[in-house]
py3Dmol code that shows the C-alpha trace and the ligand (Angstrom):
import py3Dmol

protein = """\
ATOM      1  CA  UNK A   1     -27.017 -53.070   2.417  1.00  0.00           C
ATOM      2  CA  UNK A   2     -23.331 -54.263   2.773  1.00  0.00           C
ATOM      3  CA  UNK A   3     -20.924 -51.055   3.280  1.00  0.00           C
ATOM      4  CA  UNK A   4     -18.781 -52.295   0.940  1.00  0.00           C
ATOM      5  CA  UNK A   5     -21.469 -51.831  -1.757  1.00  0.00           C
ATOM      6  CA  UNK A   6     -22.229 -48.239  -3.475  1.00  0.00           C
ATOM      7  CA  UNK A   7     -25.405 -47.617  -5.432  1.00  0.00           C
ATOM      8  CA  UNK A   8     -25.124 -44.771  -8.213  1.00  0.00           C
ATOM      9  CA  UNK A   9     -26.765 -43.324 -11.498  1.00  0.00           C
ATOM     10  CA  UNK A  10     -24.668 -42.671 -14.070  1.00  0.00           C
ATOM     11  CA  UNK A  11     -22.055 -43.827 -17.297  1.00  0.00           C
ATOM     12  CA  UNK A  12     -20.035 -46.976 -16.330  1.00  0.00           C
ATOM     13  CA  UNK A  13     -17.119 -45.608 -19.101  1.00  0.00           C
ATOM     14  CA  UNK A  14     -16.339 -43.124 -16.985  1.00  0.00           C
ATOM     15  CA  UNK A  15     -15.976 -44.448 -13.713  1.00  0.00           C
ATOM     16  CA  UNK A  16     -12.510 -44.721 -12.264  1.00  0.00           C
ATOM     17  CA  UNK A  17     -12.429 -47.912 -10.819  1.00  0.00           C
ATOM     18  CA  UNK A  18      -9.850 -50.705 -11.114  1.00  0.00           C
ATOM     19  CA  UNK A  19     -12.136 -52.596 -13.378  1.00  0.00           C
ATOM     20  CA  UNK A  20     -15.609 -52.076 -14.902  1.00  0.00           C
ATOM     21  CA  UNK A  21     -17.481 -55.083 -16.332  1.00  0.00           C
ATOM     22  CA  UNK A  22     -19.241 -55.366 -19.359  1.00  0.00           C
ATOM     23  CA  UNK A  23     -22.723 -57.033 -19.999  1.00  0.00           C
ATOM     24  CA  UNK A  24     -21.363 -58.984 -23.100  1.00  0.00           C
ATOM     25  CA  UNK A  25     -22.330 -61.104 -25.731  1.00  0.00           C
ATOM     26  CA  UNK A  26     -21.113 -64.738 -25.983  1.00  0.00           C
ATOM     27  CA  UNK A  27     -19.243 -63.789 -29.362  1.00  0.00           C
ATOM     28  CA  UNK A  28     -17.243 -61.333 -26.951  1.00  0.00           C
ATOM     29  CA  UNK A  29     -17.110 -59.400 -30.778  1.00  0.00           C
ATOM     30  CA  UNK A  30     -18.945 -56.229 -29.510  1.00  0.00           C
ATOM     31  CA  UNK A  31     -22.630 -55.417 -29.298  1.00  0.00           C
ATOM     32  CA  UNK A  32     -25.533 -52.568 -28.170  1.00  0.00           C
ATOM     33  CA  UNK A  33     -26.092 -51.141 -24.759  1.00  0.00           C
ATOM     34  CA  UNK A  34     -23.654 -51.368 -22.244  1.00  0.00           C
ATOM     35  CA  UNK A  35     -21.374 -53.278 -24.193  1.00  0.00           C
ATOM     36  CA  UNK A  36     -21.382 -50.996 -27.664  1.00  0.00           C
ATOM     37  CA  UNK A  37     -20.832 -48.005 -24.851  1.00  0.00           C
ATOM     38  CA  UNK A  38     -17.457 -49.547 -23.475  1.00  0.00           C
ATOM     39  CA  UNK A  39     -16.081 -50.212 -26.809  1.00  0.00           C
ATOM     40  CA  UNK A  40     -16.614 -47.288 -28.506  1.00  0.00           C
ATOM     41  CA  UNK A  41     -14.599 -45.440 -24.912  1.00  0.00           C
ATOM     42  CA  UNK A  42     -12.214 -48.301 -24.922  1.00  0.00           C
ATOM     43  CA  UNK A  43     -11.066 -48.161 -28.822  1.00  0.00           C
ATOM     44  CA  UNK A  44      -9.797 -50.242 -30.844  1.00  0.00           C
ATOM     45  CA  UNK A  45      -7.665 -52.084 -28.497  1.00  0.00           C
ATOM     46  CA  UNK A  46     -10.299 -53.767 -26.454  1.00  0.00           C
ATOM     47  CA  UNK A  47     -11.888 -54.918 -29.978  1.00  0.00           C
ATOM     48  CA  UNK A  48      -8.893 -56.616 -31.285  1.00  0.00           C
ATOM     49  CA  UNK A  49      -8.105 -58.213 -27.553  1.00  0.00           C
ATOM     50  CA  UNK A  50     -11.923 -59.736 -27.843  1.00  0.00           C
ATOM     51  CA  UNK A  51     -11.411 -60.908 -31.059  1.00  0.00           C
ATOM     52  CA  UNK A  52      -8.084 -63.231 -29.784  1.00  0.00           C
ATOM     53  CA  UNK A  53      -9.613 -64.306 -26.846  1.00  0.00           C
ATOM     54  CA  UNK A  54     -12.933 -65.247 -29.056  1.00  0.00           C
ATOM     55  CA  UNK A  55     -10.518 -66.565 -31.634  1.00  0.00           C
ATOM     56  CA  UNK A  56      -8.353 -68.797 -28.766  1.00  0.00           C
ATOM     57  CA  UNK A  57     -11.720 -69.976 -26.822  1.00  0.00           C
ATOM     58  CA  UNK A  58     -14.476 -69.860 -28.664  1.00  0.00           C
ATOM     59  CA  UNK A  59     -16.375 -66.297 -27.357  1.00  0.00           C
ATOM     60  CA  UNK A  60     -17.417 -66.509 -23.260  1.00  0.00           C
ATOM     61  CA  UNK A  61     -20.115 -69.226 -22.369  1.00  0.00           C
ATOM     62  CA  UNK A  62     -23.809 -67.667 -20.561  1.00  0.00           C
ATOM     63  CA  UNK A  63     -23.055 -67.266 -16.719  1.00  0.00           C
ATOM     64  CA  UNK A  64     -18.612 -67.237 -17.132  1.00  0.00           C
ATOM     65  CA  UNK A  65     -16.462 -63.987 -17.197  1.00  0.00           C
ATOM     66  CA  UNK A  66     -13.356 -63.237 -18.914  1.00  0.00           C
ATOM     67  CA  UNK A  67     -11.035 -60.727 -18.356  1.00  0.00           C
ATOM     68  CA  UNK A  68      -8.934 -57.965 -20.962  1.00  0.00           C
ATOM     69  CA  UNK A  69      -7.160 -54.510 -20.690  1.00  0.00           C
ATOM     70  CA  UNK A  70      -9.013 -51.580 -20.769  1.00  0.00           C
ATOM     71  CA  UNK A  71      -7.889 -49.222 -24.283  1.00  0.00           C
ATOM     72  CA  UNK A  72      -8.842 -45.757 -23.129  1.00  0.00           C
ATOM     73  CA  UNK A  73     -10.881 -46.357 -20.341  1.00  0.00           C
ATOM     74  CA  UNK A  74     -10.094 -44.806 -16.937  1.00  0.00           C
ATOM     75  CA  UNK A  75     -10.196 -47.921 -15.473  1.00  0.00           C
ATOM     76  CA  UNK A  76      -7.595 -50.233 -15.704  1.00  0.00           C
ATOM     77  CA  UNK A  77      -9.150 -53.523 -16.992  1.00  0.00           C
ATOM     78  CA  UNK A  78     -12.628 -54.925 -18.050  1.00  0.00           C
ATOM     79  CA  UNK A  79     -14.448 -58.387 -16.991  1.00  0.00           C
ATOM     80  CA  UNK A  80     -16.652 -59.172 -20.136  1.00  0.00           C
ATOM     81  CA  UNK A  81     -19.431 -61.173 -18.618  1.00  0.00           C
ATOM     82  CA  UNK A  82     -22.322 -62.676 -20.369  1.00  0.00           C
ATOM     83  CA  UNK A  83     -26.081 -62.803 -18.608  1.00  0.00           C
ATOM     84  CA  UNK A  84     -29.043 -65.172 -20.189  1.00  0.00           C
ATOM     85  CA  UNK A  85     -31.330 -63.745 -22.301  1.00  0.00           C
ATOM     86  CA  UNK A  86     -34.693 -63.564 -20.615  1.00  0.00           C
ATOM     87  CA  UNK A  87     -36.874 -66.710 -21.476  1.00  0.00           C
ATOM     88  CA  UNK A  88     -39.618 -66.673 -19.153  1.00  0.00           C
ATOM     89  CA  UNK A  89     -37.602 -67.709 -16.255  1.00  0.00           C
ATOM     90  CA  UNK A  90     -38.040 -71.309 -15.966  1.00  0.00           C
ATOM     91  CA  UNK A  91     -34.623 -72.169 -17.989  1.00  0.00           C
ATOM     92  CA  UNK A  92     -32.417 -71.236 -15.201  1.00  0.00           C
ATOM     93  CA  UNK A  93     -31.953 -67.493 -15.734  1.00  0.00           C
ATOM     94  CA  UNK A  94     -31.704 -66.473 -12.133  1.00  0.00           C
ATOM     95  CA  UNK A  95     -28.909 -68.772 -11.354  1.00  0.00           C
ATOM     96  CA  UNK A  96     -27.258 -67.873 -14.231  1.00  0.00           C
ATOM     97  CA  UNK A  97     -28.014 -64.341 -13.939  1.00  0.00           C
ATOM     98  CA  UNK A  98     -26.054 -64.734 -10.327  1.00  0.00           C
ATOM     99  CA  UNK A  99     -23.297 -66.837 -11.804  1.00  0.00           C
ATOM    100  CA  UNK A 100     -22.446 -63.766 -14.343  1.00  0.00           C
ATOM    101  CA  UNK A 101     -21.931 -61.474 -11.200  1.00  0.00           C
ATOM    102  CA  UNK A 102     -20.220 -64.350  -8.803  1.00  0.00           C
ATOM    103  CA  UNK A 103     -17.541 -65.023 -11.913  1.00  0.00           C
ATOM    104  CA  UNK A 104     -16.837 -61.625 -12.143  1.00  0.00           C
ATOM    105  CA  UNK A 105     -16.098 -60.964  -8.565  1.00  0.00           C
ATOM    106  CA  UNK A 106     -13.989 -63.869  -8.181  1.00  0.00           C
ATOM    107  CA  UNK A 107     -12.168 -62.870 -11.162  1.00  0.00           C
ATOM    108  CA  UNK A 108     -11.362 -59.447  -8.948  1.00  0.00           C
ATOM    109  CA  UNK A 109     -10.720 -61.051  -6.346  1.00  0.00           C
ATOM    110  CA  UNK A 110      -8.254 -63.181  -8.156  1.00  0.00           C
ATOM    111  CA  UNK A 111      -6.582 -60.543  -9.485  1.00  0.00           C
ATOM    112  CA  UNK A 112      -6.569 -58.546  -6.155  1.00  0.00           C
ATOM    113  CA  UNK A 113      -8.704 -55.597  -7.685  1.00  0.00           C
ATOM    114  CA  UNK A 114     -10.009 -53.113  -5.181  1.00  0.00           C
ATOM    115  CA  UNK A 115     -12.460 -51.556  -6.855  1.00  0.00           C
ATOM    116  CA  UNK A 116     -14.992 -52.729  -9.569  1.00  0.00           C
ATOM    117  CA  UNK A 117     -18.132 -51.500 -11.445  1.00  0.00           C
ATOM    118  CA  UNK A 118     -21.241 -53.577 -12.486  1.00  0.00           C
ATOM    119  CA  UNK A 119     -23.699 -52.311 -14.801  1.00  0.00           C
ATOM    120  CA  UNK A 120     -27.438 -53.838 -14.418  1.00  0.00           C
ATOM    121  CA  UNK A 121     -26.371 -57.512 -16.205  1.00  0.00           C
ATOM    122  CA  UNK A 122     -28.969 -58.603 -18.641  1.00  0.00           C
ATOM    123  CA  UNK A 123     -31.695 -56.010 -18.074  1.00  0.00           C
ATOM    124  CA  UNK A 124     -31.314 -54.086 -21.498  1.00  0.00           C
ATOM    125  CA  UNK A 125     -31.430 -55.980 -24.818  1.00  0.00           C
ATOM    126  CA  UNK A 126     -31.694 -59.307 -23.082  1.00  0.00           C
ATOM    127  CA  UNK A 127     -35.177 -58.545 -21.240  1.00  0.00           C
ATOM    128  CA  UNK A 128     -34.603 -59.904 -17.549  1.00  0.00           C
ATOM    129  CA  UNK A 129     -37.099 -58.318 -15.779  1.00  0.00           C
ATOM    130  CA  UNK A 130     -35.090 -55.190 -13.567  1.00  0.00           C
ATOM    131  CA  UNK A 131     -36.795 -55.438 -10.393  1.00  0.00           C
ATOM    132  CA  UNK A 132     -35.904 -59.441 -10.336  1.00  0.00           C
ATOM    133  CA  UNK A 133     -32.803 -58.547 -11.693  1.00  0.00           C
ATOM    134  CA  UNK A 134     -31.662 -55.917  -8.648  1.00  0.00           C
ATOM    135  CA  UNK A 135     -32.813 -58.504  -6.279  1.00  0.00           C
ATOM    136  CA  UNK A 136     -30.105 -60.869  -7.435  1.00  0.00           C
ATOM    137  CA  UNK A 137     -27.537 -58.618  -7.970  1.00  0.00           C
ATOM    138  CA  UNK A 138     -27.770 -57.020  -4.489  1.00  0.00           C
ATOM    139  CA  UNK A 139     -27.950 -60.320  -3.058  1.00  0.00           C
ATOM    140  CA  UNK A 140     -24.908 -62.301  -4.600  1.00  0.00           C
ATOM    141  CA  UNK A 141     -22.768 -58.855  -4.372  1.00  0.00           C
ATOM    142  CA  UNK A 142     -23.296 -59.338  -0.710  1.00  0.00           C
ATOM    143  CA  UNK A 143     -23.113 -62.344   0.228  1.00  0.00           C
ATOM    144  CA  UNK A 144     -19.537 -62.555  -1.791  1.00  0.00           C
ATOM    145  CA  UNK A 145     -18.593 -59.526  -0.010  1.00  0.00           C
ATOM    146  CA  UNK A 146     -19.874 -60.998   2.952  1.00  0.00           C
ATOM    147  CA  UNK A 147     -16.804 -63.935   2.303  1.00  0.00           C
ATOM    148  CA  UNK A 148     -14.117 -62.245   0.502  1.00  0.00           C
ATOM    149  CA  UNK A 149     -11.657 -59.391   1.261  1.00  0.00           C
ATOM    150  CA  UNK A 150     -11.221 -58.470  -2.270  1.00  0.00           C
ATOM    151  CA  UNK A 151     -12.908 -56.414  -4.084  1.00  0.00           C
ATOM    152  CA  UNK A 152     -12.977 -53.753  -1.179  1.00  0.00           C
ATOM    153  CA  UNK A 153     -16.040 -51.705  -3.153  1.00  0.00           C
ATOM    154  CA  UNK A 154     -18.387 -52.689  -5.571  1.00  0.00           C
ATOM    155  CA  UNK A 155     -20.133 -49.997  -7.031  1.00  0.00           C
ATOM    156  CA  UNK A 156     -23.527 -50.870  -9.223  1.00  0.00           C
ATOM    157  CA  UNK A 157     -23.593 -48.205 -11.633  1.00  0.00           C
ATOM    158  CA  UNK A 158     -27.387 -47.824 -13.030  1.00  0.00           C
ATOM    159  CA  UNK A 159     -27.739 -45.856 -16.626  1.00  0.00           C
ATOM    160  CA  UNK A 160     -31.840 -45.309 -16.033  1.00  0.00           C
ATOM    161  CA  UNK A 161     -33.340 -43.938 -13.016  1.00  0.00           C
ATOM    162  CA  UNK A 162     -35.742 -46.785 -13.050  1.00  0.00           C
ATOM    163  CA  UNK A 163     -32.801 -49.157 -11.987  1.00  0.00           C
ATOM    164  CA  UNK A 164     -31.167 -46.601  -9.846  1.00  0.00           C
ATOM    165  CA  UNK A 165     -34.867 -46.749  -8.137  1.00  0.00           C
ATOM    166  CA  UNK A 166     -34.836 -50.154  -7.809  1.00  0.00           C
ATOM    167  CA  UNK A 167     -31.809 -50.707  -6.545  1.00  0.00           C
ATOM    168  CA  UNK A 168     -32.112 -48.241  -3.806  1.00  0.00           C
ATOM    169  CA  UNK A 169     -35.708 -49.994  -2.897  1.00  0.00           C
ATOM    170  CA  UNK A 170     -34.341 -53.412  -2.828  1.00  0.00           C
ATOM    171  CA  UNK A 171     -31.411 -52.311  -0.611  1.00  0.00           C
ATOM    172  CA  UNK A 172     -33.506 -50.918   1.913  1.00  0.00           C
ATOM    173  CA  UNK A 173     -35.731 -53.440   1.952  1.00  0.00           C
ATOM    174  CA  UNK A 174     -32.691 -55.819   2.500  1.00  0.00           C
ATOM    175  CA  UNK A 175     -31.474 -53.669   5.624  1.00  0.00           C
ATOM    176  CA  UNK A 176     -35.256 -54.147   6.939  1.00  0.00           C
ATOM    177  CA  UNK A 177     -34.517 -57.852   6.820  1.00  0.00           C
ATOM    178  CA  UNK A 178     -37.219 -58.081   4.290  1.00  0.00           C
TER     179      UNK A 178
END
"""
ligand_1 = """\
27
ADP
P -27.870 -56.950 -21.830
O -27.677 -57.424 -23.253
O -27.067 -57.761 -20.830
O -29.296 -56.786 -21.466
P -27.584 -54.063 -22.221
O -26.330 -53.334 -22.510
O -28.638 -54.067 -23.268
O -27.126 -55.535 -21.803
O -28.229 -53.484 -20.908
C -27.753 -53.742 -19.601
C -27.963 -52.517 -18.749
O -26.925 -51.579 -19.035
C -29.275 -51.777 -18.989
O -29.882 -51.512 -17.723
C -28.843 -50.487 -19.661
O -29.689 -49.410 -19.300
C -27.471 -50.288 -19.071
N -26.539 -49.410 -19.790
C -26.518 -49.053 -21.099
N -25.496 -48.208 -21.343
C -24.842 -48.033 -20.154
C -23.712 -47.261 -19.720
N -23.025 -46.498 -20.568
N -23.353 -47.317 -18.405
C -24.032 -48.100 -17.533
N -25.093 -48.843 -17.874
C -25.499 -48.814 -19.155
"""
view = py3Dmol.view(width=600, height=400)
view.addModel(protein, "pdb")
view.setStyle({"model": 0}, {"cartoon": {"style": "trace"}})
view.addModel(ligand_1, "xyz")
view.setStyle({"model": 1}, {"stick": {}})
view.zoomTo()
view.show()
């Protein structure tokens, strides 16, 4: 696994990064999971910045990322990002799936953020299968990481133990070479 990437269990609101990101919805207006979590930490300032940027663009197309401040958060901004919804994989879910997490690392990057905080994109309410899932994550964290000085950390941050599992399995297996 890259050293630049950190595994760990736990509540993305309360890590104290520079910026966490948010499994969104395309309305960017607020949802379940991950997404109902940050909000409801965040407060009513991260709502009504959604609601302009869904009002000025139209909401955040599948695969993009957009960024905001982050209300009460410890962290200092959030990338709202928005995975497909799991349809069986043949309608281009995994590159989409690794667009979501390549758009939010370049938006980092951009903004020279050294520290960021993914949850497990798409593997709630929208069904992508987790194992699959990890696999691409770990992979296009990587292999950005692997080509960009900034972010200097990426931290996954899994909720379950079944993705904090995963993860870990898939990461070894990539330092194996397998
Ligand atoms: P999606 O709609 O993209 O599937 P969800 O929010 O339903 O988004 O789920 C994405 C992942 O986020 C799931 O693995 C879920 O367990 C996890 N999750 C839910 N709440 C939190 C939280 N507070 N911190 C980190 N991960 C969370």
């Amino acid at each position: 696994m890259h050293s630049r990437l950190r595994i760990i269990q736990g509540d993305i609101t309360r890590q104290q990064v520079d910026v966490i990101v948010n499994a969104a919805n395309s309305s960017l207006l607020g949802g379940g999971g991950v997404d109902g979590a940050i909000h409801r930490a965040a407060g009513p300032a991260l709502l009504a910045e959604c609601r302009q940027l869904a009002a000025s663009r139209g909401g955040c197309p599948t695969g993009e990322a957009v960024l905001t401040g982050a209300g009460n958060l410890p962290a200092r901004a959030v990338i709202h990002t928005v995975g497909p919804v799991w349809r069986g994989g043949g309608q281009g879910e995994a590159e989409l799936l690794a667009s979501a997490y390549n758009n939010s690392l370049q938006l980092a990057a951009e903004h020279r953020f050294a520290t960021i905080a993914f949850p497990a994109i798409s593997t709630g309410i929208y069904g992508y299968p987790k194992a699959a899932a990890a696999t691409i994550a770990l992979r296009t964290i990587s292999q950005f990481l692997q080509q960009h000085d900034y972010p200097q950390q990426v931290w996954l941050v899994c909720f379950d133990e079944e993705s904090y599992r995963l993860y870990r399995q898939h990461s070894e297996q990539a330092d194996d070479g397998g």
